[in-house]
C-alpha positions in Angstrom: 58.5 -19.5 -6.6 57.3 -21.6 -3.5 53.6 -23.0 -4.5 52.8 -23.2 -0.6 49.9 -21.3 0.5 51.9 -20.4 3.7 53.3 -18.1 1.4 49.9 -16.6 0.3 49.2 -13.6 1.7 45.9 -12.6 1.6 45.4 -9.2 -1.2 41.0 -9.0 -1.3 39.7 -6.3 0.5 36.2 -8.2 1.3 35.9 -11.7 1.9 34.8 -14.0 -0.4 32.5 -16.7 0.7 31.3 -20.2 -1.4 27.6 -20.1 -3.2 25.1 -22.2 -2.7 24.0 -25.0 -5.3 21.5 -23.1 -7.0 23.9 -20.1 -8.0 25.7 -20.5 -11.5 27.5 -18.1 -14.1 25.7 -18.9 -17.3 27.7 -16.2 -19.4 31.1 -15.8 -19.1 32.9 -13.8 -22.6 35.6 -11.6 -22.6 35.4 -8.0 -24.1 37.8 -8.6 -27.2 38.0 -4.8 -28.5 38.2 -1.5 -27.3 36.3 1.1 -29.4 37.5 4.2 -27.0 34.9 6.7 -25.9 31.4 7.2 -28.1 29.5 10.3 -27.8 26.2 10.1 -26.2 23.1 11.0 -28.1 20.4 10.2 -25.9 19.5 7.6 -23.4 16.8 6.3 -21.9 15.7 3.8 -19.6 15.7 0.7 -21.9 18.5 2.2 -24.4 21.0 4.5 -25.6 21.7 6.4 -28.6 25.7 6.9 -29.6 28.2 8.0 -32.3 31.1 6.0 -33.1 33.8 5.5 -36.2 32.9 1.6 -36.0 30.5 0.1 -38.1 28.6 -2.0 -35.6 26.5 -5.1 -36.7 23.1 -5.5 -35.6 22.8 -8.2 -32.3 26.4 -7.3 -31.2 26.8 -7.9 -27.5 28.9 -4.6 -26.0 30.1 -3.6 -22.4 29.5 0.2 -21.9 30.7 2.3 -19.1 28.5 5.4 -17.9 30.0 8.1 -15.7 28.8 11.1 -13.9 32.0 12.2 -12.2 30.5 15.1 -10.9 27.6 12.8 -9.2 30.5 10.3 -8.1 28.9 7.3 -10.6 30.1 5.3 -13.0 28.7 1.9 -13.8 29.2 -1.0 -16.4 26.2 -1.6 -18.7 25.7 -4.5 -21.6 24.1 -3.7 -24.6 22.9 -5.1 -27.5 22.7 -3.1 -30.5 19.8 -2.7 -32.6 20.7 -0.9 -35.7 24.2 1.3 -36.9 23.2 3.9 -39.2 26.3 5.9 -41.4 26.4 9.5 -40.7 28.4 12.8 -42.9 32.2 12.5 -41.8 32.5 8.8 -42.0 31.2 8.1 -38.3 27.8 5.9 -37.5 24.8 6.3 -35.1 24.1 3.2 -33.3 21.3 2.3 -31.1 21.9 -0.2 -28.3 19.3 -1.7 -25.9 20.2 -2.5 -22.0 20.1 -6.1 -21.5 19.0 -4.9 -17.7 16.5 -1.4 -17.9 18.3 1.5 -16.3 16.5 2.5 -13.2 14.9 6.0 -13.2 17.5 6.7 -10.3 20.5 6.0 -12.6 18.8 7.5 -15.9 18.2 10.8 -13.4 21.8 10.7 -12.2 22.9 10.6 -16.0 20.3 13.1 -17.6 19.9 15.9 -15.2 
């Protein structure tokens, strides 16, 4: 394999272009574990409400993705959950809060 970047061929769709000096990444963790897909029990702008069979501690930082196929959206969310309550049938309610609001168009494309 030939390290020369004659070889490189070019695979990004946009370019990319260098930031500026102010502009930093001051959180950078990978998601370690895949819990599969959570039923939704309610959501709002500031947080959501969901089932799951995992036990989830209090403060846990999670990635969540939200889709609307039939509205052509789906979008990556963090969330920090706020309590995990067990439920009949071994599963747990959790209630996570957006570490950036929802905005009302988003809630509306997800609610209605």
């Amino acid at each position: 394999m030939s390290g020369s970047s004659e070889d490189f061929k070019e695979k990004r769709r946009t370019e990319r272009f260098p930031v500026n000096v102010d502009c930093k990444c001051d959180f950078a963790s990978p998601v370690l574990e895949d819990f599969g897909p959570v039923k939704i029990k309610n959501l709002s702008t500031d947080g959501i409400g969901f089932f799951t069979s995992h036990n989830l501690s209090p403060g846990l930082l999670m990635a969540i993705n939200l889709a609307n196929p039939e509205k052509r959206f789906t979008k990556t969310f963090l969330v920090r959950v706020v309590h995990c309550t067990a439920q009949a049938g071994g599963n747990f309610l959790a209630g996570a809060s957006f570490n950036v609001p929802l905005t009302y168009e988003e809630l509306c494309i997800l609610v209605m």
